[in-house]
N, C-alpha and C positions, 0 to 999 in steps of 0.2 A: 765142216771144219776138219782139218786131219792134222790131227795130235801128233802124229809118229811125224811129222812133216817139221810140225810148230816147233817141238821137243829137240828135233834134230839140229835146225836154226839156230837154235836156243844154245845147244850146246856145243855147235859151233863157234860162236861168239864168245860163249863161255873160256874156250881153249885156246882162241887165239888173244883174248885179254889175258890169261895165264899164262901163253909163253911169254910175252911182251912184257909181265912182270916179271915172272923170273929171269928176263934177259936182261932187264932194267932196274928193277926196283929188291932182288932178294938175291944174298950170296950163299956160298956153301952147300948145304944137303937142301935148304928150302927153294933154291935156284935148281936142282937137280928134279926135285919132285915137283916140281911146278914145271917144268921141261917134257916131264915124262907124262906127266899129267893128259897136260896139251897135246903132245903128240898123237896119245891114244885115243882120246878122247874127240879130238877133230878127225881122225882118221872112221873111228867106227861114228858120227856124225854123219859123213859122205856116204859111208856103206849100209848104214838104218835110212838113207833117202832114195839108194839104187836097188836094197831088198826091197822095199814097199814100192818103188815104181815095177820089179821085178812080180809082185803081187806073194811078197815071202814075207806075210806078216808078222809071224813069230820073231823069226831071228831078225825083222827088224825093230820090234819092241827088246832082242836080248842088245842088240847093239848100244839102242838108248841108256837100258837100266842099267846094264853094264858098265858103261862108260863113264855115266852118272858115278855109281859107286866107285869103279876103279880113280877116276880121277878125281871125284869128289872128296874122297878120303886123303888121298895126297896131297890134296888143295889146302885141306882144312889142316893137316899135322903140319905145312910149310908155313900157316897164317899162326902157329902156335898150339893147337890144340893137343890133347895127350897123344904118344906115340903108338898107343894100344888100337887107338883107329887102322893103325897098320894093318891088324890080324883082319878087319873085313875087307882090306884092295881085293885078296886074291879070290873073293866070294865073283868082284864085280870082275875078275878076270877071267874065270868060269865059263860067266856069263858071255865072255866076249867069243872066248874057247868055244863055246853050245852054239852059241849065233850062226860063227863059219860052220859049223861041222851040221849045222840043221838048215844053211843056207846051200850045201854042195847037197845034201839029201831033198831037197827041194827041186832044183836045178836035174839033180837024175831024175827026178821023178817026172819032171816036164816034159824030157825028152827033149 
């Protein structure tokens, strides 16, 4: 079984249910962060399936967590939860940060 596979999947579908709501079902800032959510969120999705076919296992476990976190936390402050969730997105955007920059140090080191 591979998790960074399953995960990725997972949060694919996750991202494109969240933009689909907030292009349909939520107005104002909860439609912008459910926008932005999804974006990042299905984007580092694709690139935690191309590191890990790549054989760049880190930065595609940072992609997952990352993405989890960054859009996770948007997900949740747009469905109502406190806005203080805010303060951990840019933990999970770090993370997204770490991924590319240990995915290009991966790739030099291939050759």
């Amino acid at each position: 079984m591979n998790l960074v596979a399953i995960l990725a999947a997972l949060s694919g579908a996750m991202a494109v249910a969240a933009g689909a709501f907030g292009a349909h079902g939520a107005s104002g800032q909860a439609a912008e962060w459910l926008r932005t959510g999804g974006q990042y969120q299905l984007i580092h999705a694709v690139a935690a399936l191309v590191a890990w076919r790549l054989e760049a296992r880190g930065p595609a476990w940072c992609f997952v967590a990352g993405g989890a976190l960054f859009a996770g936390t948007l997900y949740l402050m747009a469905l109502g939860l406190p806005r203080w969730l805010g303060a951990i997105t840019p933990i999970g955007g770090v993370l997204l940060i770490g991924g590319w920059l240990w995915l290009a140090w991966h790739m030099a080191r291939a050759g």
